[in-house]
C-alpha positions in Angstrom: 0.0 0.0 0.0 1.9 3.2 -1.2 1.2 6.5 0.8 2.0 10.0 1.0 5.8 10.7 1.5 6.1 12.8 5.0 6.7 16.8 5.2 10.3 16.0 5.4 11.0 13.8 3.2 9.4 16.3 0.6 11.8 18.7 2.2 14.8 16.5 1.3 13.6 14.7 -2.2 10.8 17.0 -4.1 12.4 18.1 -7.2 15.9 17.2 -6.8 18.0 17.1 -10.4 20.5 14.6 -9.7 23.4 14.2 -12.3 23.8 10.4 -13.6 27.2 11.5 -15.3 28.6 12.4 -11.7 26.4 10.2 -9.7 26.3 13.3 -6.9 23.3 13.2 -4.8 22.5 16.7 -4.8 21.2 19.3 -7.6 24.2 20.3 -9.9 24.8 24.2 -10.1 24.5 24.6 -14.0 26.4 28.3 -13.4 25.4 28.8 -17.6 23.7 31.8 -19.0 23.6 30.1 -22.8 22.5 26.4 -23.5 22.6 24.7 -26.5 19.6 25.0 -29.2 18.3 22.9 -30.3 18.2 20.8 -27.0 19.4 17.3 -28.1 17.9 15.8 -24.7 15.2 18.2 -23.7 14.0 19.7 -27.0 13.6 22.9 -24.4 14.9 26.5 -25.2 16.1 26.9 -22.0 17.2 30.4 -20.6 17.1 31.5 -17.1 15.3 34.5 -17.3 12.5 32.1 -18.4 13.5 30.5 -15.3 14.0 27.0 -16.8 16.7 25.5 -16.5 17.3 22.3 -13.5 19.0 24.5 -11.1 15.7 27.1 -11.3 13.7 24.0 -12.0 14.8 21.8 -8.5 13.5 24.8 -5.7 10.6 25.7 -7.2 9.1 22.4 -7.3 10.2 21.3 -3.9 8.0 24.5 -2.9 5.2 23.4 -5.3 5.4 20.0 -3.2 5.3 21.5 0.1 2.1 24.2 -0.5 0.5 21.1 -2.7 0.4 23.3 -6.0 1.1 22.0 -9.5 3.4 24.2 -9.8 6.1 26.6 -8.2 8.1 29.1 -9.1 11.0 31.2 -7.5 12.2 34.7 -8.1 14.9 37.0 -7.1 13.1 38.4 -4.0 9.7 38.6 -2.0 9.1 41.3 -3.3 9.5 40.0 -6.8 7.0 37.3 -5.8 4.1 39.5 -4.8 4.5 42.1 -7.5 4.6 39.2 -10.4 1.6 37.3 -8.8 -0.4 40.9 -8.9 0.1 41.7 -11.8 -0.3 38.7 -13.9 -4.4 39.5 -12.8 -4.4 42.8 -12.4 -4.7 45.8 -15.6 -5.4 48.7 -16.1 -9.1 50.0 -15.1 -9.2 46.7 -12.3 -10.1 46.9 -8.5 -8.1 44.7 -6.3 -9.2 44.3 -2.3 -6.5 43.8 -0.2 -6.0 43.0 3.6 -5.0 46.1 6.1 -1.9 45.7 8.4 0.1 44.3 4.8 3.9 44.0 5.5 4.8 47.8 4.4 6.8 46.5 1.8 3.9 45.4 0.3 1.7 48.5 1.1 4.2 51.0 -0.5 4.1 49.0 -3.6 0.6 49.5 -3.5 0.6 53.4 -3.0 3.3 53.8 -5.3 2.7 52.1 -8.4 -1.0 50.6 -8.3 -2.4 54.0 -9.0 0.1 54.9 -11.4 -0.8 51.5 -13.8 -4.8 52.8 -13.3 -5.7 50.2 -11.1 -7.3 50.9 -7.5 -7.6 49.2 -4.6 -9.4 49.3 -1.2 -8.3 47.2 2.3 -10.6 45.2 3.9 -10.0 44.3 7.8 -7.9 41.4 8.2 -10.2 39.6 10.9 -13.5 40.4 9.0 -14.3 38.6 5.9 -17.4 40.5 5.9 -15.7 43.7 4.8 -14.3 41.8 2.2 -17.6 41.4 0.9 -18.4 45.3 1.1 -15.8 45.8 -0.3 -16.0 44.3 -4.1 -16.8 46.2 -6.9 -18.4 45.2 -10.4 -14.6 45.6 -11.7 -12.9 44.0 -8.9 -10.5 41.0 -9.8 -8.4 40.1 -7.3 -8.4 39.5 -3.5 -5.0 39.2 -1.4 -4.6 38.5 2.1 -1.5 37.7 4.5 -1.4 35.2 7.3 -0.1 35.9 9.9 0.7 39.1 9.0 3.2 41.4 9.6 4.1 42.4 12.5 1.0 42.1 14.4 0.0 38.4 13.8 -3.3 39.0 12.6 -5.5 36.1 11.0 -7.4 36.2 8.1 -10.0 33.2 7.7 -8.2 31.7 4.8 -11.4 29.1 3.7 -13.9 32.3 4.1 -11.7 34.2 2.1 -11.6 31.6 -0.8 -15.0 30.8 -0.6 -15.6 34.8 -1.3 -13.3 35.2 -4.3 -15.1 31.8 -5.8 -19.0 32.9 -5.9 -18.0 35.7 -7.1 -15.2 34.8 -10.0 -11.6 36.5 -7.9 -8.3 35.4 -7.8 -7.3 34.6 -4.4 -4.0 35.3 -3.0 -2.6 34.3 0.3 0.9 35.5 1.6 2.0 32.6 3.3 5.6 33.7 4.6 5.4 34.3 8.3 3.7 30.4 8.7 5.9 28.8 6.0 4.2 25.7 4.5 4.9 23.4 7.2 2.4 25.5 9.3 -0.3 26.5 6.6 -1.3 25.3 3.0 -3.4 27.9 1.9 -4.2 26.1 -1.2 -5.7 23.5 0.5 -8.1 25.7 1.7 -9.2 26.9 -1.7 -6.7 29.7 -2.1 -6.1 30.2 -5.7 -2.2 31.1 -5.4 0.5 31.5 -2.6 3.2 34.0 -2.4 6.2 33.6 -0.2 9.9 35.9 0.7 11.8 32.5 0.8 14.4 35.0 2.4 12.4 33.9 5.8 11.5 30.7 6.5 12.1 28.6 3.1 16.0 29.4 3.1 16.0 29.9 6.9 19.9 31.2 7.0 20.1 34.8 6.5 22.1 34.8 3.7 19.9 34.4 0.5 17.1 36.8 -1.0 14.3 35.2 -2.5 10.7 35.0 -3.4 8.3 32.2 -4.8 5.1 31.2 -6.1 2.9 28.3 -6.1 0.0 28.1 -7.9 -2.5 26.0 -10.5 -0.9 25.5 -13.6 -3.0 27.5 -15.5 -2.5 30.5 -13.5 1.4 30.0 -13.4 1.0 30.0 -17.1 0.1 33.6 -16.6 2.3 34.2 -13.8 5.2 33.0 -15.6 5.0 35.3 -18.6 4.9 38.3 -15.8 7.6 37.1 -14.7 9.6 36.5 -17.8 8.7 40.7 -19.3 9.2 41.8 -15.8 12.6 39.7 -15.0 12.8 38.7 -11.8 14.1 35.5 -12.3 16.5 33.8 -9.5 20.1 33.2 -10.7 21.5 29.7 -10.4 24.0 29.9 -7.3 21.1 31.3 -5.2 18.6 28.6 -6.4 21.2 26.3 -5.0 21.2 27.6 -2.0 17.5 28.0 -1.1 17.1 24.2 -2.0 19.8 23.7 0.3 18.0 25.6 2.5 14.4 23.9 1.8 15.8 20.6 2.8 15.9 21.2 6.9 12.5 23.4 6.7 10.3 20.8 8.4 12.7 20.3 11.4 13.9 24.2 11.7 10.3 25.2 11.6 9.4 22.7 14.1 11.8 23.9 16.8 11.3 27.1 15.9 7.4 26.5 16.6 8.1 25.7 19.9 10.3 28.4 20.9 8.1 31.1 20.2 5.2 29.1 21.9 7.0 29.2 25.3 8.4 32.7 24.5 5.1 34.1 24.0 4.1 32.5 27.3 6.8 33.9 29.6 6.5 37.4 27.8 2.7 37.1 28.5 3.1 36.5 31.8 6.0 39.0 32.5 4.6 42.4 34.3 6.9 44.3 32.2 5.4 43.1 29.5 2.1 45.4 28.1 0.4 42.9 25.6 2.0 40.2 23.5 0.5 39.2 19.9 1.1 35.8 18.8 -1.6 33.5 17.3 -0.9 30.2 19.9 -1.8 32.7 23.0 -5.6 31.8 24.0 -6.6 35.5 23.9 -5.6 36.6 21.1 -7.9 37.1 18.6 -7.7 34.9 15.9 -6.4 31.8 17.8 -9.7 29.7 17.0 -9.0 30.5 13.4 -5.7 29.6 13.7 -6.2 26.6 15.3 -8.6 25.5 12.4 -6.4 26.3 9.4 -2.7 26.2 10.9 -0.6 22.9 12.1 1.7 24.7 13.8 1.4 28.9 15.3 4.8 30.0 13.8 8.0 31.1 15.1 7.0 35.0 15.1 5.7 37.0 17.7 5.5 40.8 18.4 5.0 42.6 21.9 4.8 46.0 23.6 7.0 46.9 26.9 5.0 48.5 29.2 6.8 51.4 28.9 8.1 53.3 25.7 10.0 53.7 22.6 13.1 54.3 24.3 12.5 51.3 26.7 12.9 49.6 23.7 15.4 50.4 21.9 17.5 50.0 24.9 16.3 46.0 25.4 17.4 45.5 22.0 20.7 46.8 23.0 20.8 44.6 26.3 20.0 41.4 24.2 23.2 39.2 24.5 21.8 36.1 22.1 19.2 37.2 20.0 20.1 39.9 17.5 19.1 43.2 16.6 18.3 43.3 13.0 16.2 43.5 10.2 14.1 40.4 8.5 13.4 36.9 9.9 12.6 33.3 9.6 16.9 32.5 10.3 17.8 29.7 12.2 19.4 33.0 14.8 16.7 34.5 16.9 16.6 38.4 15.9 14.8 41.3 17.0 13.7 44.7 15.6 11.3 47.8 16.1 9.2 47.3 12.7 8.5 51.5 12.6 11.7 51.8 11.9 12.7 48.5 9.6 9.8 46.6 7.7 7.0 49.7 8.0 9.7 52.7 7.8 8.0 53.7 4.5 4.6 54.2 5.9 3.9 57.5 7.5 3.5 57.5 10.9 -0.3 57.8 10.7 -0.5 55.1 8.7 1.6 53.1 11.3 -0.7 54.3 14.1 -4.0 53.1 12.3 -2.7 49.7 12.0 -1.7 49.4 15.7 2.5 49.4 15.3 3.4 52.1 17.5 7.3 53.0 17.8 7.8 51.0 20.7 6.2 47.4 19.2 9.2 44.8 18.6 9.1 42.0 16.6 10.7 38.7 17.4 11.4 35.9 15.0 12.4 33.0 16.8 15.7 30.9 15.7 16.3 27.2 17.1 18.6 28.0 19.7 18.1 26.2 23.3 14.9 28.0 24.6 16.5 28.5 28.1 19.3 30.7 26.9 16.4 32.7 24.7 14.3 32.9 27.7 17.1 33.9 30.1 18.4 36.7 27.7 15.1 38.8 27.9 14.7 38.3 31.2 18.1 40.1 32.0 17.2 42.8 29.0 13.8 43.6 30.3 15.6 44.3 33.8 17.9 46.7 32.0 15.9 48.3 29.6 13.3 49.1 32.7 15.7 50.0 35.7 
């Protein structure tokens, strides 16, 4: 009786190239910008700003594997990912509806260059799908959420969402970074197409920028073109190094699981401590959500010191383990105020209305022993509140 291989043995074996001539057990770098045409063994015109070729071809269907798509793709940065998914549905003269509290990455894209291309938008509440619903037009195409999202862990009803964009003919997108596929498959719950910055989780080292898709084939078809006019294809060395990096995803994710589960318990219980936002925490919000659509809460959390911006900045600077600094998803815990890092190109309105106020830190998690995490903010909240 066959069955389905395990998350990590799709981490280790989806996709992989291998090269009979060497017999090596992992993808071979083809470091080639020209190929020969015609193909003698593929028939393909392969190019890798088509994003073709095995070393392009071995990431993006371990991802594929992993959401449960037919098909994956990987590009040169989030970023790159979310733009190309956007607009392979969007044109000029469309309305898109898009979750509030969006990394600012995201949102600036949005503000900057939606407008420009004649296409507008509105945002919908992230724990309502209701004003979802209010808010589709007669032109609208597209719906595009993110889960947990940046940086306050908010959680969008994934199966609501896609049950929305289906009775009434939208493409559904889910941003599925800050859970990673081990914790969420939003295609399984009837999303149309996923969208990740496999800087985070799907590398998990901190030294790789990245994006990737996974999708139907039939929208990849369209996604894939976008991508191809727009080049944002991921060069060869790097796409060795994200499948490197896909390979331990199941176990990094899993410790890193459980260190932001007890984490987010001793910070909730800490005095110090104002409010703490993570999705496993019984009061917050959208835990019964998460708890029907997730398998695991995630390695991120976010809190608040019960004091101010200057508080702190200086328990960043008391932190003797986890490091101050920007992105996430490593296997090194880091830390950083998102006002200044991830939502520094919203104004400071903006930042208010969506509830990260200059003294909100983020924490992503790494795999280190939980102890020495624990007992580094303990001795950084003393100092940062003497």
């Amino acid at each position: 009786m066959s069955r389905t291989p395990g998350l990590n043995t799709i981490c280790v074996h989806a996709g992989t190239k291998r090269d009979p001539l060497t017999g090596g057990v992992n993808t071979p770098c083809h470091g080639s910008s020209s190929y020969l045409h015609p193909n003698p063994h593929t028939g393909e015109v392969a190019y890798p700003r088509y994003s073709n070729t095995p070393s392009q071809k071995a990431p993006a269907e371990k991802i594929a594997a992993l959401e449960g798509a037919e098909a994956g793709l990987v590009l040169a940065s989030g970023m790159a990912a979310v733009t190309t998914a956007i607009l392979a549905f969007a044109q000029k003269g469309d309305h898109l509806i898009f979750q509030s509290g969006l990394y600012g990455g995201t949102q600036y894209f949005l503000r900057d260059q939606l407008e420009r291309m004649g296409i507008s938008f509105d945002f919908a509440l992230a724990e309502d799908p209701g004003s979802f619903a209010g808010a589709i037009r007669p032109n609208t195409k597209l719906i595009y959420v993110e889960t947990p999202n940046n940086p306050l862990l908010k959680i969008t009803d994934l199966a609501r969402i896609a049950e929305l964009a289906r009775a009434n003919g939208l493409i559904s997108i889910a941003d599925n970074t800050f859970a990673s596929p081990v914790n969420q498959n939003p295609l399984k719950l009837g999303i149309d197409m996923v969208v990740h910055s496999g800087t985070k989780y799907l590398n998990g080292h901190s030294d790789l920028v990245c994006g990737a898709i996974a999708a139907s084939q039939k929208h990849m078809q369209k996604v894939h073109q976008v991508m191809v006019n727009l080049g944002g294809s991921l060069n060869m060395q790097d796409c060795q190094l994200l499948e490197r990096g896909l390979k331990t995803l199941g176990i990094r994710v899993a410790r890193q699981n459980q260190n932001a589960a007890q984490m987010a318990d001793f910070l909730a219980k800490d005095k110090r401590v104002k409010k703490v936002y993570y999705p496993g925490l019984n009061n917050h919000p959208g835990h019964e959500v998460a708890q029907k659509q997730m398998k695991g809460m995630g390695g991120m959390l976010s809190f608040e010191l019960a004091a101010g911006p200057k508080e702190a900045a200086r328990l960043m600077s008391s932190l003797k383990v986890t490091i101050p600094a920007i992105s996430l998803g490593g296997v090194e815990s880091l830390i950083c105020l998102p006002c200044q890092t991830s939502h520094v190109h919203l104004s400071p309105e903006q930042r208010q209305a969506e509830g990260v106020t200059d003294s909100l830190l983020r924490l992503s998690l790494g795999i280190e022993e939980i102890e020495d995490l624990i007992n580094d903010m303990d001795q950084a909240l003393s100092r940062a509140l003497s």
